[in-house]
N, C-alpha and C positions, 0 to 999 in steps of 0.2 A: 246631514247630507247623505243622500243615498249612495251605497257604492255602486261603481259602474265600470267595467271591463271591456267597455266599446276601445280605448285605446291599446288594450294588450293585444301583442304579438299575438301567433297562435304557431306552432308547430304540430302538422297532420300526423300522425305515427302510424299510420294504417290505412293506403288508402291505393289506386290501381292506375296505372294508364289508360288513356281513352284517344280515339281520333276526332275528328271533328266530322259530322255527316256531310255528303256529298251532295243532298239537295235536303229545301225545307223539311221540316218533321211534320205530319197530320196531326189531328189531337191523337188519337189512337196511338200512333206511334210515338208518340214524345210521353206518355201517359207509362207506356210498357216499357221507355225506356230508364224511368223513375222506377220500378219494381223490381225487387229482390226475384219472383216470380218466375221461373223459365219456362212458367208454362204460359202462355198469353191467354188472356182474358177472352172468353169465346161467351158474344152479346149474343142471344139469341134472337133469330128475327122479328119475333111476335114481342118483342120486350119494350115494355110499355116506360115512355118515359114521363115523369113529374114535373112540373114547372120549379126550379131553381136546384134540382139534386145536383152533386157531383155526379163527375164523369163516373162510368161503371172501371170496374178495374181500380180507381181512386182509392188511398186512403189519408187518413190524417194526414203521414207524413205529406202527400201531395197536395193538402188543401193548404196546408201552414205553408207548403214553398210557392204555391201561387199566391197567397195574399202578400207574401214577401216578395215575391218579383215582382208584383203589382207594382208596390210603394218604390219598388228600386227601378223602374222605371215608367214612373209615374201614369197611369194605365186603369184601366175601371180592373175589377179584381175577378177577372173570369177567364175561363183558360184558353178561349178563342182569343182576346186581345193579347194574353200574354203569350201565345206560343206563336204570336203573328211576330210580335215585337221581337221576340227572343232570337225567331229562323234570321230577323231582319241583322240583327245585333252579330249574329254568329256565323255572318257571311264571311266577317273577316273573323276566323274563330281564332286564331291567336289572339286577336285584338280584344276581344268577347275574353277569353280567358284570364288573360292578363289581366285586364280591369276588375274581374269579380276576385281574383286572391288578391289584388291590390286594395281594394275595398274592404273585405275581410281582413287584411293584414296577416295573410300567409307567408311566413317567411322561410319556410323549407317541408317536406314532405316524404316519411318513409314509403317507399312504395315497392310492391309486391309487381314484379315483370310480369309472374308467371301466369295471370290473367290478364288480357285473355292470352291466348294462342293461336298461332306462334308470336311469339315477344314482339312488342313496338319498340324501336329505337330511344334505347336510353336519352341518350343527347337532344333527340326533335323534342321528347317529352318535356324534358328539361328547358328548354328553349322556348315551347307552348307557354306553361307556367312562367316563367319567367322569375323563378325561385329556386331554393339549394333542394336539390332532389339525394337518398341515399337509397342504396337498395338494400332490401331484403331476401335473401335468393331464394327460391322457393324447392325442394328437393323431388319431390312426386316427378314433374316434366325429367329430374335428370334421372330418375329412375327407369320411366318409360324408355325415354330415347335409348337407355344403353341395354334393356331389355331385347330393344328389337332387333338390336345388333351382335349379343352379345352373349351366344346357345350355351356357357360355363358360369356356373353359380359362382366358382369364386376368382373367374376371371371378372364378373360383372359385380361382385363386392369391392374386389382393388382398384378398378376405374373407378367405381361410384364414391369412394376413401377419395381419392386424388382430384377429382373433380371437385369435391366439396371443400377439398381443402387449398383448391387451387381459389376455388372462388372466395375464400374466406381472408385470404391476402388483398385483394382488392380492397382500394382505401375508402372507395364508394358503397363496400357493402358491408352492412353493420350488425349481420349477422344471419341465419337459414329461419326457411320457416316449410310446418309441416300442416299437411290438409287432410291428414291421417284421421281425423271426427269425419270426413265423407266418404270415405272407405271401411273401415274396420271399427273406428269406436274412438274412444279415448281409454280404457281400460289395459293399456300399456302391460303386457309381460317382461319378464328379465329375457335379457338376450341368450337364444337358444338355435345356434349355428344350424345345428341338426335338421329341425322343425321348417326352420326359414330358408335352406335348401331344398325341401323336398317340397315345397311350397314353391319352386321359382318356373318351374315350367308352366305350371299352371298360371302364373303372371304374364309368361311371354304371351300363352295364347288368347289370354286377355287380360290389357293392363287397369283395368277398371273392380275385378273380382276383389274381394276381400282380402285374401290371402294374408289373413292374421300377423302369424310369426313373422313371415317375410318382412310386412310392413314396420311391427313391431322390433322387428330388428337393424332397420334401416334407419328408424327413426331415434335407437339409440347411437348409431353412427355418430348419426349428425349432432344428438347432443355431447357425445366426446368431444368433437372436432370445435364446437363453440366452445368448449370446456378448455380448451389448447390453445386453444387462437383469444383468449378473451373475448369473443366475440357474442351474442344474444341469440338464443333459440325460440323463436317466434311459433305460438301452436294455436290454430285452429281450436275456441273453445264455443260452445253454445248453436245459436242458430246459426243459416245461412241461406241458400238455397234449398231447393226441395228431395236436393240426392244427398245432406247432411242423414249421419246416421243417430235419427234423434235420440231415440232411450240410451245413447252412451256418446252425450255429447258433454253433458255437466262437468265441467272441470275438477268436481271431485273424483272422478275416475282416472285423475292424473297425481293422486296424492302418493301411492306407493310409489312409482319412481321418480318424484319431484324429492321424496322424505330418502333416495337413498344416497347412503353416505360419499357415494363415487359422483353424488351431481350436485353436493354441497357447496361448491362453488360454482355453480354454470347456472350465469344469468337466464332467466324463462320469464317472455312476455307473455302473458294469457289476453292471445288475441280476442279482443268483444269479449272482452271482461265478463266471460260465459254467459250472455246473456241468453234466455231470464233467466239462467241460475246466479244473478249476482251477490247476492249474499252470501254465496258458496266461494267465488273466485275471489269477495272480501276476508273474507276470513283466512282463504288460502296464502293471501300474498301478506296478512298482517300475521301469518304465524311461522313464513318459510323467507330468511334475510333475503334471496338474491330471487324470490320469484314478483313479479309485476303484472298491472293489467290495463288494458286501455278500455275505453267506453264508442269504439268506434262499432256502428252499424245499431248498435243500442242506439247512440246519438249519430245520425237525426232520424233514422227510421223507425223509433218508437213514437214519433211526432211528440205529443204533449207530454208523453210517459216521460221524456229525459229530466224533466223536472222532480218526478218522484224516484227515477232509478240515482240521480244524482247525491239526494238525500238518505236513500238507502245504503247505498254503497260505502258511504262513510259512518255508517254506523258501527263498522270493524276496520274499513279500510284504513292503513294512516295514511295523512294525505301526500306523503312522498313517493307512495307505493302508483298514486293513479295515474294514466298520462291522456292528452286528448287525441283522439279519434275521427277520421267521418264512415271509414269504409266505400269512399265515393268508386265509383267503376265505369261510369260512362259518358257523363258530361259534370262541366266543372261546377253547375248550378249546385252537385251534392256537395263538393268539399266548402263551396261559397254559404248555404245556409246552415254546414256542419256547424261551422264556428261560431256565427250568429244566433242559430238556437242554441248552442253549448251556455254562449253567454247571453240571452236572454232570460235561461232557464237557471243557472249559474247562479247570477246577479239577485235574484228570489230566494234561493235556499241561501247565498250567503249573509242578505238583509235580514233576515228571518231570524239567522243567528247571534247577528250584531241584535237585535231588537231581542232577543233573548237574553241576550249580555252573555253569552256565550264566548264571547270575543269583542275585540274590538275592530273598530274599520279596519286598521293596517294591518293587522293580523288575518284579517277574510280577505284581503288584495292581496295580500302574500300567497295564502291558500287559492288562490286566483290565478295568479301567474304560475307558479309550481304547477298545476296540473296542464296549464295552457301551453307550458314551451320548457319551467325549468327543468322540471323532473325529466324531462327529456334530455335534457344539457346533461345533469347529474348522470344518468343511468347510461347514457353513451358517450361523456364525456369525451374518452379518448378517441374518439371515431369523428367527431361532429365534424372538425375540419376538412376530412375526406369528402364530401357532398362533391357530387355531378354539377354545376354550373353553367 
């Protein structure tokens, strides 16, 4: 008998708030709202179209989530009927929401406020979904904000201390997270007061500039403060958008202060399990006890690829170390086909195994579950109960 994961739970560990649109989507527009891309897809006029191509702008991942919405709401599998049926579905978008993580069997979801801006309302989010929501606090926005207010370098270090630690009492959030790979790098320096002072003016008068040290020093803040609080330090690793700072995104650019002896205990989830450096973020969290990594934004926006990054991954990873993902951010079709390609691609690599005799069934449904919700339980154990409701 084949193993099959269509009954497991799923907890999202990575994933954003979204609102629900105010009128139908065009295809165009429901196409770019599918895309990592900020920069929209510009079809030139004289662009000659082929009988049966995808839409331009398309890729994999979007072609796998229309034949999937096809069959989920029984429909010929073309992105006119599905994005007729979908604006139709998503009139009542609570109602639309609800039912795709109930069908999925989404049962709670870490989520990141701090996109977009300014914050959506924790509680409405929670209430959409209609599952255990916990937050993640993102540090960058409280950066900014006390930047603009705030002309003393280390008047705006001791609010920015207090703040993070005000927010790390909160039972709903399960720990900070930094976006510090779209700014500066991953290439972390030891903290140097000095350097990240004489860097801060130059942040006030713009908070988007590099500003190395600064950021670099801010960002060892916040892993103290997880380090005190027990709490998880969430870090931006690999791709993302198009303002990610690629040659120093690979999560091995976080091994010197991941390996220093002052963060030997402080939990670190390598968001997007550095994708595509994933063999780099497997290796990392199977050789450092308290570091982790999720597969979100890998999975589902590598479309068919999640099938061969799955199997890659555990080729160092252990399998306590992985947790599931979607990185969805703007409508709930991403976290809904997150889970269902996670396990339809899943279900392959773990047959494959058993038919190898590498294990057996109960042993690949354990490794199944573990990555889908427990390892989640395990690693945030003491937090879990705190969820937004």
């Amino acid at each position: 008998m084949k193993l099959s994961l269509k009954d497991c739970q799923a907890i999202d560990v990575h994933a954003h708030p979204y609102v629900g649109n105010l009128k139908p989507y065009s295809l165009d527009e429901y196409v770019r709202k599918l895309s990592l891309a900020v920069i929209p897809n510009q079809i030139p006029d004289h662009y000659q179209w082929v009988k049966n191509q995808p839409y331009p702008g398309s890729n994999m991942w979007v072609q796998i989530l229309i034949r999937r919405l096809a069959k989920y709401f029984s429909c010929e599998p073309t992105l006119e009927e599905v994005v007729t049926l979908r604006n139709e579905r998503a009139a009542d978008f609570r109602g639309f929401t609800r039912e795709l993580f109930r069908d999925a069997n989404i049962t709670g979801v870490v989520t990141d406020f701090g996109y977009p801006q300014p914050p959506l309302s924790k509680k409405e989010y929670a209430d959409l979904c209609g599952t255990r929501i916990w937050e993640v606090y993102r540090i960058e926005p409280v950066m900014v904000r006390l930047a603009e207010s705030t002309p003393d370098f280390v008047e705006f270090i001791d609010q920015y201390r207090e703040e993070l630690t005000q927010a790390l009492r909160k039972d709903e959030v399960v720990g900070l997270k930094s976006i510090i790979a779209y700014r500066s790098g991953l290439d972390i320096t030891p903290m140097n007061e000095k350097l990240a002072a004489e860097e801060y003016e130059e942040f006030r008068r713009n908070t988007r500039a590099p500003v190395k040290d600064l950021r670099d020093y801010c960002l060892h803040i916040a892993m103290e403060e997880c380090t005190e609080s027990n709490k998880v330090m969430h870090i931006h690793t690999g791709v993302g958008d198009g303002e990610v700072v690629l040659p120093k995104a690979s999560p091995s650019f976080l091994l010197d202060m991941l390996r220093n002896k002052k963060y030997e205990n402080t939990k670190v989830h390598l968001v997007h399990g550095g994708y595509p450096w994933v063999e780099e973020a497997a290796f990392i969290v199977s050789i450092l006890p308290n570091v982790y990594m999720d597969i979100s934004l890998q999975n589902p926006f590598s479309g068919h690829g999640v099938k061969r990054i799955l199997s890659q991954l555990f080729e160092f990873a252990p399998f306590d170390k992985v947790m599931y993902g979607s990185d969805a951010f703007t409508v709930p079709e991403m976290n809904w086909l997150g889970v269902h390609l996670f396990k339809e691609c899943f279900e392959v690599v773990l047959n494959d195994w058993i038919e190898s005799d590498y294990m057996d069934h109960d042993t690949a449904r354990a490794i199944g579950e573990m990555v889908l919700y427990k390892n989640f339980e395990n690693v945030y154990q003491e937090h879990v109960k705190g969820a937004i409701v």
